[in-house]
PQR file of N, CA, C, O and H, with PARSE charges and radii, in Angstrom:
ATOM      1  N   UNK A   1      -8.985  10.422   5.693 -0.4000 1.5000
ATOM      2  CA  UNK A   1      -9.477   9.117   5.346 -0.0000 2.0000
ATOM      3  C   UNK A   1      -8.320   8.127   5.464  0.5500 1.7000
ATOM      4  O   UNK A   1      -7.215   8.663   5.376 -0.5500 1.4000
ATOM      5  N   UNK A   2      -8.322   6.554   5.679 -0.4000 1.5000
ATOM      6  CA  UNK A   2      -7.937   5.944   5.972 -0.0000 2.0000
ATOM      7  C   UNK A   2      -8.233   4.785   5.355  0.5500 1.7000
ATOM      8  O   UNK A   2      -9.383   4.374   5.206 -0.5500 1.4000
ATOM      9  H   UNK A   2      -9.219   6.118   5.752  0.4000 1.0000
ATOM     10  N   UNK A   3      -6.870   4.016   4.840 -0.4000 1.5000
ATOM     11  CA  UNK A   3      -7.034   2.684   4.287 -0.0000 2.0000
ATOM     12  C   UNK A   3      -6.258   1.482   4.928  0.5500 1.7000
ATOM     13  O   UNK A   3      -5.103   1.540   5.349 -0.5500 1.4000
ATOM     14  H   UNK A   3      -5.935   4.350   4.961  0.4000 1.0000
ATOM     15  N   UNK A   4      -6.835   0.707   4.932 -0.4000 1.5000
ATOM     16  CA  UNK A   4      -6.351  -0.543   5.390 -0.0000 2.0000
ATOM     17  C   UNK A   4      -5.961  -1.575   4.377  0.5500 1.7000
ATOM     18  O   UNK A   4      -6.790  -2.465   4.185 -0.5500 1.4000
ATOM     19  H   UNK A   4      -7.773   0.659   4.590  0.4000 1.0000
ATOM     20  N   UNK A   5      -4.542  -1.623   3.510 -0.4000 1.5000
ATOM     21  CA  UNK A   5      -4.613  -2.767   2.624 -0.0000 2.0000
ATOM     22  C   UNK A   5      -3.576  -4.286   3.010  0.5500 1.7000
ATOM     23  O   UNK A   5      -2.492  -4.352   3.589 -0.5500 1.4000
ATOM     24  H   UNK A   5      -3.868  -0.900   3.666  0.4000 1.0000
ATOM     25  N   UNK A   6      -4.227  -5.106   2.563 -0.4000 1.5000
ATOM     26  CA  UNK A   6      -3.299  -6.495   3.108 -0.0000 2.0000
ATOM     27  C   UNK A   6      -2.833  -7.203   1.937  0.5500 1.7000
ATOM     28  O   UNK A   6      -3.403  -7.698   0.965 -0.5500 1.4000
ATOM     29  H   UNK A   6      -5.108  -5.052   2.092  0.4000 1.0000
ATOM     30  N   UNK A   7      -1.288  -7.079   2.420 -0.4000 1.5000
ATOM     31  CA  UNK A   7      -0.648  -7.009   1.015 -0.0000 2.0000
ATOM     32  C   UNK A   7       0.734  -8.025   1.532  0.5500 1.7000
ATOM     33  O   UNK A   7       1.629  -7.903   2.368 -0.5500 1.4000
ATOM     34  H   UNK A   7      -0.825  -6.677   3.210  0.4000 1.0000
ATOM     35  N   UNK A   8       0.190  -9.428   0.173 -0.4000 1.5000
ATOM     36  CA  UNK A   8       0.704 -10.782   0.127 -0.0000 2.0000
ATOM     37  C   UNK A   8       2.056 -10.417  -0.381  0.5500 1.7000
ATOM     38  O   UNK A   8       2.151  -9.276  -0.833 -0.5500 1.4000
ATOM     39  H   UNK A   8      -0.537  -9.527  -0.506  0.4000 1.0000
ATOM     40  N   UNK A   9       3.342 -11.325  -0.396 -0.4000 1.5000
ATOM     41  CA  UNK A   9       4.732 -11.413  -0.869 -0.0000 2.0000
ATOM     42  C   UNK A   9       5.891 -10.751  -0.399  0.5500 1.7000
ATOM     43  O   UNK A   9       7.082 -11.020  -0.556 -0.5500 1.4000
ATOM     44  H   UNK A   9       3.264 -12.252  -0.028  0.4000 1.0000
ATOM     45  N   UNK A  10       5.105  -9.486   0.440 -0.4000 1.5000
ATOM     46  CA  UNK A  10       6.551  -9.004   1.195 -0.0000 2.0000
ATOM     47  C   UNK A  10       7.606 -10.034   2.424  0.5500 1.7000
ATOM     48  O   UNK A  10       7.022 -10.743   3.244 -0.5500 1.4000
ATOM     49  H   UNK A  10       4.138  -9.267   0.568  0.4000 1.0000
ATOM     50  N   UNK A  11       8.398 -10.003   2.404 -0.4000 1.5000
ATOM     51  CA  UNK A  11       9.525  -9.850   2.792 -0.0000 2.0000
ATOM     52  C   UNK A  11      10.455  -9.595   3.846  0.5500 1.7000
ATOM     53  O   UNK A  11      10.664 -10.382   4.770 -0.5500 1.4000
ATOM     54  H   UNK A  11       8.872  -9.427   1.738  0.4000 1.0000
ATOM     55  N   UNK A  12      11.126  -8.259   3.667 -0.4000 1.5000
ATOM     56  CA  UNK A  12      11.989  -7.397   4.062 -0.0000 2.0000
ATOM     57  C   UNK A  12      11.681  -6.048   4.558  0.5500 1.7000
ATOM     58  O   UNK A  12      10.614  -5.470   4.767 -0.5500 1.4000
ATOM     59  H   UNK A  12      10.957  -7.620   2.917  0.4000 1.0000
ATOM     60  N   UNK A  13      12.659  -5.781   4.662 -0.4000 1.5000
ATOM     61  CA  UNK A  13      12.880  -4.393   4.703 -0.0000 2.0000
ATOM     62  C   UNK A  13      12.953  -3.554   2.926  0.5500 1.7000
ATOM     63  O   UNK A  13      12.705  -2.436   2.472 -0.5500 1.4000
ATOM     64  H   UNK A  13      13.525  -6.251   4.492  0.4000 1.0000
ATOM     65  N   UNK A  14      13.312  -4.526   2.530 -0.4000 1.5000
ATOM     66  CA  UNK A  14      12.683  -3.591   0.937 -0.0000 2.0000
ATOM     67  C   UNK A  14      11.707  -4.001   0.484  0.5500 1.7000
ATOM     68  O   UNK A  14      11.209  -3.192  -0.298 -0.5500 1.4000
ATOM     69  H   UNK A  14      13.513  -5.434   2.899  0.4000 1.0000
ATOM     70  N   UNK A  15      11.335  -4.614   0.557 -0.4000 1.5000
ATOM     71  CA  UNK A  15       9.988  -4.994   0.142 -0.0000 2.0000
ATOM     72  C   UNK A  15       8.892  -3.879   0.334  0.5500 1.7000
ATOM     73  O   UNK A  15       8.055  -3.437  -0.453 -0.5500 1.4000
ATOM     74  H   UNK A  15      11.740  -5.271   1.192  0.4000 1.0000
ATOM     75  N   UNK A  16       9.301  -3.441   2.212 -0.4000 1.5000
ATOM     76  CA  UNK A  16       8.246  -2.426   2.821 -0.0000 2.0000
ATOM     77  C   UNK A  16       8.511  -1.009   2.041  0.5500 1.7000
ATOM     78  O   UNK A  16       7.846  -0.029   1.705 -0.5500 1.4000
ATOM     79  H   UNK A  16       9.981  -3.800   2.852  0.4000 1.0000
ATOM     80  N   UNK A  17       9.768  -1.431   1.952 -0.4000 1.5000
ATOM     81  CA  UNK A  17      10.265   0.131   1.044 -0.0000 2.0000
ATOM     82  C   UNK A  17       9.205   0.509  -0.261  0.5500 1.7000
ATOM     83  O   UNK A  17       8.527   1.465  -0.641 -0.5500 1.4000
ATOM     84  H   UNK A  17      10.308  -2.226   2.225  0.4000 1.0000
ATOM     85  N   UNK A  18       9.545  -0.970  -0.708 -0.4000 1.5000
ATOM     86  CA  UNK A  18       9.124  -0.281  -2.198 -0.0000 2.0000
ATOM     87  C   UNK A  18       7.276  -0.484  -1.985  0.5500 1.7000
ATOM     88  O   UNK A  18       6.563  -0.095  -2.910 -0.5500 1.4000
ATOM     89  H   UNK A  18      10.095  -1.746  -0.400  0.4000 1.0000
ATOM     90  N   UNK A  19       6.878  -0.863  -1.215 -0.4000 1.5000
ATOM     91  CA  UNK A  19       5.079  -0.596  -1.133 -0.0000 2.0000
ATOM     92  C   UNK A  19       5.169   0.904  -0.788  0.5500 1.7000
ATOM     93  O   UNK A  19       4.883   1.682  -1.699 -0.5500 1.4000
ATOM     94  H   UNK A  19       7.458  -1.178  -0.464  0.4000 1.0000
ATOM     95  N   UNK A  20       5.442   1.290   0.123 -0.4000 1.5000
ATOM     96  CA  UNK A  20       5.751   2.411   1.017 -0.0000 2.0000
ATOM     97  C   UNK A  20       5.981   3.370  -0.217  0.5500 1.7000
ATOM     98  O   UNK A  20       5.412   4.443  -0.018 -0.5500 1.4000
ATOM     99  H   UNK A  20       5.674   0.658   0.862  0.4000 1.0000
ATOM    100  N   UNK A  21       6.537   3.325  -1.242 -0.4000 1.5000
ATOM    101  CA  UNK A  21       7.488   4.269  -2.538 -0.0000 2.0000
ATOM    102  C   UNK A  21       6.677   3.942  -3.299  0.5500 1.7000
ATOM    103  O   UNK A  21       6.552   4.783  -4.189 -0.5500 1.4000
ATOM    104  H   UNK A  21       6.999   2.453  -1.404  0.4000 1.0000
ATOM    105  N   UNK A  22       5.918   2.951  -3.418 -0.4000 1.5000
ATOM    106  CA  UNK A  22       4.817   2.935  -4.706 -0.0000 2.0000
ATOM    107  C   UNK A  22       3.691   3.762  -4.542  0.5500 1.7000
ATOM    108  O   UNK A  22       3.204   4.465  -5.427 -0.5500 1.4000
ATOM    109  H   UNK A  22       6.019   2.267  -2.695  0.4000 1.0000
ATOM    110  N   UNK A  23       3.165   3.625  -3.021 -0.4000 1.5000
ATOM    111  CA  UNK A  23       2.216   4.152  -2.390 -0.0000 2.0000
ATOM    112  C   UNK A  23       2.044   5.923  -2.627  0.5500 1.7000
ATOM    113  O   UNK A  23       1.160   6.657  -3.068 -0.5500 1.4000
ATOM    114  H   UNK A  23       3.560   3.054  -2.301  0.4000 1.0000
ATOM    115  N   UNK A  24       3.205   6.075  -2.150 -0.4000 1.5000
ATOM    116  CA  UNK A  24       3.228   7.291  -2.186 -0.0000 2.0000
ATOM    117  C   UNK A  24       3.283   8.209  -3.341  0.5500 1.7000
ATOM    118  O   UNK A  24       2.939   9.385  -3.230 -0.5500 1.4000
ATOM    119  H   UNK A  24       3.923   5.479  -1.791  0.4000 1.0000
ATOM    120  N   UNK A  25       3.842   7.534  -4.802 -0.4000 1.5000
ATOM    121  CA  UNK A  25       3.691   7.683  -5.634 -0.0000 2.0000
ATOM    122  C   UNK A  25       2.026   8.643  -5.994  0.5500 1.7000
ATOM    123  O   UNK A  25       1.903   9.692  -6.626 -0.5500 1.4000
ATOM    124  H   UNK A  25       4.121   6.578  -4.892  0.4000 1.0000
ATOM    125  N   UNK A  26       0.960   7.817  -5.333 -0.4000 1.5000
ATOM    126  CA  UNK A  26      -0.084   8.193  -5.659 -0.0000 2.0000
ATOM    127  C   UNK A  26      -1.127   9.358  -5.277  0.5500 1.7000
ATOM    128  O   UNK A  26      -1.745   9.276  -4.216 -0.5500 1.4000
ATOM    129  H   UNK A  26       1.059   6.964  -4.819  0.4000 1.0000
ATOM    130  N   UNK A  27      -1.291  10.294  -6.030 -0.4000 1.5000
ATOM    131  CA  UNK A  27      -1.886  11.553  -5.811 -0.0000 2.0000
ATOM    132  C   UNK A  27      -3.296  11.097  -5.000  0.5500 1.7000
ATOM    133  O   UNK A  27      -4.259  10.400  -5.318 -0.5500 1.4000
ATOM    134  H   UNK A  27      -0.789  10.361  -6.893  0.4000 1.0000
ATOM    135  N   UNK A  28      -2.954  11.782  -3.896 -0.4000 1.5000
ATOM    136  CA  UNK A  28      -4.038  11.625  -2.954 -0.0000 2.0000
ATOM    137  C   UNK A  28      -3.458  10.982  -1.274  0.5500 1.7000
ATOM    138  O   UNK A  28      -3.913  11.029  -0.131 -0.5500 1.4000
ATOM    139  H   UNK A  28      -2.172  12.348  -3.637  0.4000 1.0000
ATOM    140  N   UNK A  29      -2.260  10.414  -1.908 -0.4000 1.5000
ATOM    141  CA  UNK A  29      -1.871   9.602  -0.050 -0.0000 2.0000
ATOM    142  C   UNK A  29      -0.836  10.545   0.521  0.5500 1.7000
ATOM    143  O   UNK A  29       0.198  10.843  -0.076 -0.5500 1.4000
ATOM    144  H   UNK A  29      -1.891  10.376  -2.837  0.4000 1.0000
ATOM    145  N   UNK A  30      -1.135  10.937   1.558 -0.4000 1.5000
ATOM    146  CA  UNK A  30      -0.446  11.923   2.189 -0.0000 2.0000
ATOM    147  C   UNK A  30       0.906  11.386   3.326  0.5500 1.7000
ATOM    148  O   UNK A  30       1.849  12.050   3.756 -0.5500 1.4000
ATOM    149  H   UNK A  30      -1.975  10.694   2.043  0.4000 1.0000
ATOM    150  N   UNK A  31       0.536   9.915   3.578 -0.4000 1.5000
ATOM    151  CA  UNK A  31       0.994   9.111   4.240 -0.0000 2.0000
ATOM    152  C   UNK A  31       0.688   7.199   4.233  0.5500 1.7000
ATOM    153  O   UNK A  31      -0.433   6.729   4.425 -0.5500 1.4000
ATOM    154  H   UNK A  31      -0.230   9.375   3.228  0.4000 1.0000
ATOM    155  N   UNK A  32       1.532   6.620   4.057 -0.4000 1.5000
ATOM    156  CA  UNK A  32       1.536   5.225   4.265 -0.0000 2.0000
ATOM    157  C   UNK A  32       3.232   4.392   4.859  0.5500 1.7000
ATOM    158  O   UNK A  32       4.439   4.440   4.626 -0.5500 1.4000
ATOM    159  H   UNK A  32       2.443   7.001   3.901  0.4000 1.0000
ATOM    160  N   UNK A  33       2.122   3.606   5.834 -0.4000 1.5000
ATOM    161  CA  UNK A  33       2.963   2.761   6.551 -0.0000 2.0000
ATOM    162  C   UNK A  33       2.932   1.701   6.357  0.5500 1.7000
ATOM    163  O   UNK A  33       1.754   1.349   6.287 -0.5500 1.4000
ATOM    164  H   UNK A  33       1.141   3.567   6.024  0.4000 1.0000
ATOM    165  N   UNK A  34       4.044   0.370   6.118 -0.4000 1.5000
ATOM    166  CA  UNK A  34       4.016  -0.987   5.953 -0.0000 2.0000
ATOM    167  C   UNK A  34       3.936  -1.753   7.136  0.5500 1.7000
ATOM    168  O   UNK A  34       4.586  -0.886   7.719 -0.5500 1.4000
ATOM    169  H   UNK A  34       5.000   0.656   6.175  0.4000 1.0000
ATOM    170  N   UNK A  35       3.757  -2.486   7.915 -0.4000 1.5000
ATOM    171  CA  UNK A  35       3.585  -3.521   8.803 -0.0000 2.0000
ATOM    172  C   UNK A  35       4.229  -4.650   8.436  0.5500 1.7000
ATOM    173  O   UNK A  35       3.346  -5.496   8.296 -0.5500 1.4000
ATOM    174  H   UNK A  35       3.229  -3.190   7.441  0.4000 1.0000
ATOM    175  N   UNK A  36       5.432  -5.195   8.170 -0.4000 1.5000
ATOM    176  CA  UNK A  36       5.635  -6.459   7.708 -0.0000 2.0000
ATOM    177  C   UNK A  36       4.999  -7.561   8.341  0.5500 1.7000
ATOM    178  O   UNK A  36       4.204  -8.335   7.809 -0.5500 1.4000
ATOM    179  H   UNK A  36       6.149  -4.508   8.284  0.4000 1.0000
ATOM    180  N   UNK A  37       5.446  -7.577   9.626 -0.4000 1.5000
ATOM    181  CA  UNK A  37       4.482  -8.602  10.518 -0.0000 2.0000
ATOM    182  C   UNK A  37       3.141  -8.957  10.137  0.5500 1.7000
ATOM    183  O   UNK A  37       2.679 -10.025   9.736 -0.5500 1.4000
ATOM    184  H   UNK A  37       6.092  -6.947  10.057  0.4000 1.0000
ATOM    185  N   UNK A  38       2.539  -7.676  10.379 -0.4000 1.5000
ATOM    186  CA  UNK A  38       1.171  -8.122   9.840 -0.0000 2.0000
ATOM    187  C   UNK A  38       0.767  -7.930   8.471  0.5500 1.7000
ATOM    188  O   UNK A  38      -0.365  -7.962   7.988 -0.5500 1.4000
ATOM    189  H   UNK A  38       2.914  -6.808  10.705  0.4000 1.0000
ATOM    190  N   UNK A  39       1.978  -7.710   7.881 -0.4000 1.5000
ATOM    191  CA  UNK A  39       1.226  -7.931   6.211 -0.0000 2.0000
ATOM    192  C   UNK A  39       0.306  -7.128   5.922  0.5500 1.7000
ATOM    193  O   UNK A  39      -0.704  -7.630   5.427 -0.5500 1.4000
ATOM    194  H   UNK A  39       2.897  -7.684   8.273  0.4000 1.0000
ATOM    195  N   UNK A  40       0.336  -5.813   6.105 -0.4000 1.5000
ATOM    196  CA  UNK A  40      -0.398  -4.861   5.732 -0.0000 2.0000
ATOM    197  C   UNK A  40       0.328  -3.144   6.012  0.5500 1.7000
ATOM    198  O   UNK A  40       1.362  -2.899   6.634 -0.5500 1.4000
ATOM    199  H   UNK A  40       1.156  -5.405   6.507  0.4000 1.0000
ATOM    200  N   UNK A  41      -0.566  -2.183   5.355 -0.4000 1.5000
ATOM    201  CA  UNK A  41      -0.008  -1.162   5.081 -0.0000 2.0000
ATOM    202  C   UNK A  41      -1.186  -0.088   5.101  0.5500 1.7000
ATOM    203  O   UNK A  41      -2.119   0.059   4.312 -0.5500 1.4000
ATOM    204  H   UNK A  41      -1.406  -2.382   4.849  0.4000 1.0000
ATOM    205  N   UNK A  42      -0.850   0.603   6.235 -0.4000 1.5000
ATOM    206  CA  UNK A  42      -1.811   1.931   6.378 -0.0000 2.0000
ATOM    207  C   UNK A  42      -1.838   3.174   5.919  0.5500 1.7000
ATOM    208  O   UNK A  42      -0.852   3.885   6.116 -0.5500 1.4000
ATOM    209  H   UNK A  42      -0.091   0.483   6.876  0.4000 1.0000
ATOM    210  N   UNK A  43      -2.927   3.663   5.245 -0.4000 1.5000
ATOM    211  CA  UNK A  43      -2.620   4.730   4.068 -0.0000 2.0000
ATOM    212  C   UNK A  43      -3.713   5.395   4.568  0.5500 1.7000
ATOM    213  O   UNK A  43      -4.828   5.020   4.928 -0.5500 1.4000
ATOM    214  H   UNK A  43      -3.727   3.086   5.085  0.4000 1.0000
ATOM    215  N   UNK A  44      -2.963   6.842   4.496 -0.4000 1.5000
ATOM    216  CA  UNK A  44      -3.542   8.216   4.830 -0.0000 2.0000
ATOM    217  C   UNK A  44      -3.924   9.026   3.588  0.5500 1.7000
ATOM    218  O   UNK A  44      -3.036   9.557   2.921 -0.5500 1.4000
ATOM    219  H   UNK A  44      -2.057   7.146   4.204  0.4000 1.0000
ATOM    220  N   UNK A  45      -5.266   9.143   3.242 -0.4000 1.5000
ATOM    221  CA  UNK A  45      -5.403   9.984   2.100 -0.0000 2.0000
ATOM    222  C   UNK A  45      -6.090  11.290   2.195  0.5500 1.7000
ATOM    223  O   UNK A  45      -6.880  11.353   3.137 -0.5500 1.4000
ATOM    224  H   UNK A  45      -5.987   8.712   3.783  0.4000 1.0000
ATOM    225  N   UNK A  46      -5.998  12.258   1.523 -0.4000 1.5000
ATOM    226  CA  UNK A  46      -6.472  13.676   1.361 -0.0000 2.0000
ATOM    227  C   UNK A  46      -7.512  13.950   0.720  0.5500 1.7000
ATOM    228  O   UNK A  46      -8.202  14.949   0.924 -0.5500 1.4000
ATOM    229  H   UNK A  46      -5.356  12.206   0.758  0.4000 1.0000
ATOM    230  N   UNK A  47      -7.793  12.815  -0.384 -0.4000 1.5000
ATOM    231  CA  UNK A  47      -8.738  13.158  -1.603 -0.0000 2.0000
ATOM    232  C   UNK A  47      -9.280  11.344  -1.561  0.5500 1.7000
ATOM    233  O   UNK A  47      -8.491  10.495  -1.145 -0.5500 1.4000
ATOM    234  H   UNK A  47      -7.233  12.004  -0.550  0.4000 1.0000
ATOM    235  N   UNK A  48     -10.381  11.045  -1.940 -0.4000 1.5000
ATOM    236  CA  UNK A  48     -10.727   9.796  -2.357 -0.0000 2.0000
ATOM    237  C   UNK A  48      -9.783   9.127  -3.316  0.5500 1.7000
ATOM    238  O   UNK A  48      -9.409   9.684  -4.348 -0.5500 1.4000
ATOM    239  H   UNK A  48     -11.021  11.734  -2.278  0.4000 1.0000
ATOM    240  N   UNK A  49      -9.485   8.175  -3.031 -0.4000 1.5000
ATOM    241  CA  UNK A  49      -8.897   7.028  -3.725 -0.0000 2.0000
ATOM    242  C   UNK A  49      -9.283   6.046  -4.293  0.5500 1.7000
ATOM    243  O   UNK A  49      -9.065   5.098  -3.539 -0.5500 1.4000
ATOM    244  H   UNK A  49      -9.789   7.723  -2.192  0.4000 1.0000
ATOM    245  N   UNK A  50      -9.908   5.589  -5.537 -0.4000 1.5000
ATOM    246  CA  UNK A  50     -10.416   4.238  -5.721 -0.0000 2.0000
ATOM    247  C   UNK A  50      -9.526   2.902  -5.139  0.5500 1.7000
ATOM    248  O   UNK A  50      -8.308   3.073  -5.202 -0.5500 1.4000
ATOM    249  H   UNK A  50     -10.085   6.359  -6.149  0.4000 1.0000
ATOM    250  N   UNK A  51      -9.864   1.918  -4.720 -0.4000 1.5000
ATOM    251  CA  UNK A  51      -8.972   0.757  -4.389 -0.0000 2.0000
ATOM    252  C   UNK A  51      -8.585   0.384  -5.316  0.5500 1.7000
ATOM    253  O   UNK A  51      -7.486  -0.133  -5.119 -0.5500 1.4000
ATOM    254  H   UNK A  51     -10.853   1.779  -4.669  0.4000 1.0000
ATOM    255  N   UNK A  52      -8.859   0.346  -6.237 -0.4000 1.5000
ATOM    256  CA  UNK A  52      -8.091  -0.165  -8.111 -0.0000 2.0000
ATOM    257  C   UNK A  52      -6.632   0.808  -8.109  0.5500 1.7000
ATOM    258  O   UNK A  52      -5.471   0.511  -8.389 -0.5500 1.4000
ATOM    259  H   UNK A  52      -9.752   0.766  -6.397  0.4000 1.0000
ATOM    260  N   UNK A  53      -7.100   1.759  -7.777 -0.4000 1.5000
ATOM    261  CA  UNK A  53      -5.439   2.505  -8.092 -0.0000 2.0000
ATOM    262  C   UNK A  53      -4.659   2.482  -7.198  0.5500 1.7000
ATOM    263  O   UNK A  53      -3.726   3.221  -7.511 -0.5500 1.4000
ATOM    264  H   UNK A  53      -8.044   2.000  -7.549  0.4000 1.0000
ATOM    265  N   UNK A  54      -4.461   1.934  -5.993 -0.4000 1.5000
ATOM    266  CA  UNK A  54      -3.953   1.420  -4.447 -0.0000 2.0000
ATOM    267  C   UNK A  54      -3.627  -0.170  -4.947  0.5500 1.7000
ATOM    268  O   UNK A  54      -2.411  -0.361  -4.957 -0.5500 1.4000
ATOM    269  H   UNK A  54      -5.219   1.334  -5.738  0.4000 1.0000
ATOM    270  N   UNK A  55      -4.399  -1.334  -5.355 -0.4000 1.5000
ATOM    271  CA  UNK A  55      -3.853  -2.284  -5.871 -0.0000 2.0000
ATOM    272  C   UNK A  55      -2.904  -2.142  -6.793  0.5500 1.7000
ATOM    273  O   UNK A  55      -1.777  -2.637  -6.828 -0.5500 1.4000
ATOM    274  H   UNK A  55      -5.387  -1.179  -5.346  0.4000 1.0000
ATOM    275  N   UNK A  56      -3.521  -1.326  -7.646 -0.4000 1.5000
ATOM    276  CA  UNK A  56      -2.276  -1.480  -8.891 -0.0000 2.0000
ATOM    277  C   UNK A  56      -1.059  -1.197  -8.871  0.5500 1.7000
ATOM    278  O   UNK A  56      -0.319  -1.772  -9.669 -0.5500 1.4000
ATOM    279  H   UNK A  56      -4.437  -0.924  -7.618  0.4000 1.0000
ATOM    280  N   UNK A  57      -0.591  -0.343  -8.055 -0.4000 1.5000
ATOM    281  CA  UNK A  57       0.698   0.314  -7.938 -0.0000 2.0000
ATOM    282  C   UNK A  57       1.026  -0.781  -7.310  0.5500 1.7000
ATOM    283  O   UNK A  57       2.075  -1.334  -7.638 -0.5500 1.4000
ATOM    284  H   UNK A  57      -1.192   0.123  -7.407  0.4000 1.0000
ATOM    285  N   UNK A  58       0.217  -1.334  -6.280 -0.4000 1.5000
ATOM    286  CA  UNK A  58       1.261  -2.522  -5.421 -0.0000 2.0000
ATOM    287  C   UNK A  58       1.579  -3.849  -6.316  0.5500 1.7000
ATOM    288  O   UNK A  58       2.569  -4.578  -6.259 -0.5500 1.4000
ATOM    289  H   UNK A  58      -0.635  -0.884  -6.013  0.4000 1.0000
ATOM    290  N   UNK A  59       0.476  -3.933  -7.128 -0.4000 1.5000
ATOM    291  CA  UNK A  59       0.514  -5.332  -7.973 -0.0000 2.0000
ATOM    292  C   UNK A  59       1.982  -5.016  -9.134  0.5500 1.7000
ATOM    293  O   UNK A  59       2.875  -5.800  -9.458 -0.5500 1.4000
ATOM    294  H   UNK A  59      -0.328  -3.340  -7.174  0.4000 1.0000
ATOM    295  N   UNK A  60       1.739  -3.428  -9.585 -0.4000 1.5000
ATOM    296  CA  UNK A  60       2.885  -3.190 -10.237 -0.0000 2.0000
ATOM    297  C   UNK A  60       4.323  -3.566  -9.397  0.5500 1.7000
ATOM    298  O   UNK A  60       5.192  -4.365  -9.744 -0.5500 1.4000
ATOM    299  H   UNK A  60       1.014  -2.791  -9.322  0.4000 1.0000
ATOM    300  N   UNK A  61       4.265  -2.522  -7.895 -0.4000 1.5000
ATOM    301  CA  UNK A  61       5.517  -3.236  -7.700 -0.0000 2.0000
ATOM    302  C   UNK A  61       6.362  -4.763  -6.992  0.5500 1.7000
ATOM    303  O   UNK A  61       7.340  -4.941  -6.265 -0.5500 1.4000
ATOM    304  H   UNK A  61       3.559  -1.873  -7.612  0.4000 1.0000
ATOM    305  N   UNK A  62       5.182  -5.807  -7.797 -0.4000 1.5000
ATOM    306  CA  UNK A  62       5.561  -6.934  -7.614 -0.0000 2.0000
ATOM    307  C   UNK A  62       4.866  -7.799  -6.553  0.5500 1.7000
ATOM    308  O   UNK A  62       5.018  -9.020  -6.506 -0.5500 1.4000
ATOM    309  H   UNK A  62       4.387  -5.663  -8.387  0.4000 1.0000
ATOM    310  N   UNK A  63       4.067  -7.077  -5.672 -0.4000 1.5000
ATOM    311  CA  UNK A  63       2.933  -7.929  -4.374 -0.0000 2.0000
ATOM    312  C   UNK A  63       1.921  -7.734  -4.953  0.5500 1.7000
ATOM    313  O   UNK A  63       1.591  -7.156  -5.989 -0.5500 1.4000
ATOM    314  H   UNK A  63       3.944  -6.085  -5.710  0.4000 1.0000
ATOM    315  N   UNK A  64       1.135  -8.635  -3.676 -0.4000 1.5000
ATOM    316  CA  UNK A  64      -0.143  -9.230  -4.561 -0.0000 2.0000
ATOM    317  C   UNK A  64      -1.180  -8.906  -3.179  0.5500 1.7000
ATOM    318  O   UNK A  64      -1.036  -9.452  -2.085 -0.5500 1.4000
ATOM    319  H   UNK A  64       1.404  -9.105  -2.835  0.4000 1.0000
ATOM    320  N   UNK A  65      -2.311  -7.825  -3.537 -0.4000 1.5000
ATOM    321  CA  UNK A  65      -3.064  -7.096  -2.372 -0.0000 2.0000
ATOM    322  C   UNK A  65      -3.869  -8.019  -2.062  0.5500 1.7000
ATOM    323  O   UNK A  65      -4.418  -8.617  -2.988 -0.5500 1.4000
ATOM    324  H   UNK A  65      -2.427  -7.381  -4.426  0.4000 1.0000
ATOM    325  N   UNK A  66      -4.109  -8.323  -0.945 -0.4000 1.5000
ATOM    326  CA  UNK A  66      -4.751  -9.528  -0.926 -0.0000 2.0000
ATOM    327  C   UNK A  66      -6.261  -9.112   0.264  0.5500 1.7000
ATOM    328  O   UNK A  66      -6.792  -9.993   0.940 -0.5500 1.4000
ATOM    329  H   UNK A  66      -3.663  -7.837  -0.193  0.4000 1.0000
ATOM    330  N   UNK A  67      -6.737  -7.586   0.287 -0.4000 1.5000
ATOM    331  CA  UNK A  67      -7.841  -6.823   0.780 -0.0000 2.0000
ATOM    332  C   UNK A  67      -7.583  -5.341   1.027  0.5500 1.7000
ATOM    333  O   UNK A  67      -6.514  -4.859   1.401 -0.5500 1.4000
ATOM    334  H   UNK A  67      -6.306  -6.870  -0.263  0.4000 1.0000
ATOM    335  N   UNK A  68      -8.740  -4.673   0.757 -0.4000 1.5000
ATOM    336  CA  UNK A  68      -8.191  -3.278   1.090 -0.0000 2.0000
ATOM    337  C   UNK A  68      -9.656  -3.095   1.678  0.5500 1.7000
ATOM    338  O   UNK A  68     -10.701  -3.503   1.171 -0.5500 1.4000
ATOM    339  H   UNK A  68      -9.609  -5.065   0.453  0.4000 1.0000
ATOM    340  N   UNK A  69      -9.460  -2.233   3.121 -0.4000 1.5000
ATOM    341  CA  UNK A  69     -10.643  -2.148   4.174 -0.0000 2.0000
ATOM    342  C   UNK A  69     -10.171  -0.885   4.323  0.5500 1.7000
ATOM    343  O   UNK A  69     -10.707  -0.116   5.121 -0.5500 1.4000
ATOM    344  H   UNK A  69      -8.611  -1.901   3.533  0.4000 1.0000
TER
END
């Protein structure tokens, strides 16, 4: 399964880091990639994910999700 989230305030190169490190944090993503350019971040999951727990980690680490498809 596959997520598409678009995610406002990044940056950098750390910025992508720490979505990328929050992300992964979460039981179920087996893989996620940041896009700075395009302001979004592709997430590979194993198990269903609610989008509430994919926002939150990002809202925790400081961005602001601004869609998850």
């Amino acid at each position: 399964m596959q997520k598409i989230i678009n995610i406002d305030g990044m940056s950098c190169g750390h910025c992508t880091a720490a979505v990328e490190k929050a992300l992964g944090s979460v039981n179920g993503v087996t893989d996620a990639k940041v896009d700075l350019a395009a302001k979004r971040a592709v997430v590979h999951l194993n198990i269903p994910v609610d989008d509430e727990v994919l926002a939150d980690v990002i809202n925790n680490a400081g961005f602001t999700v601004a869609g998850i498809q």
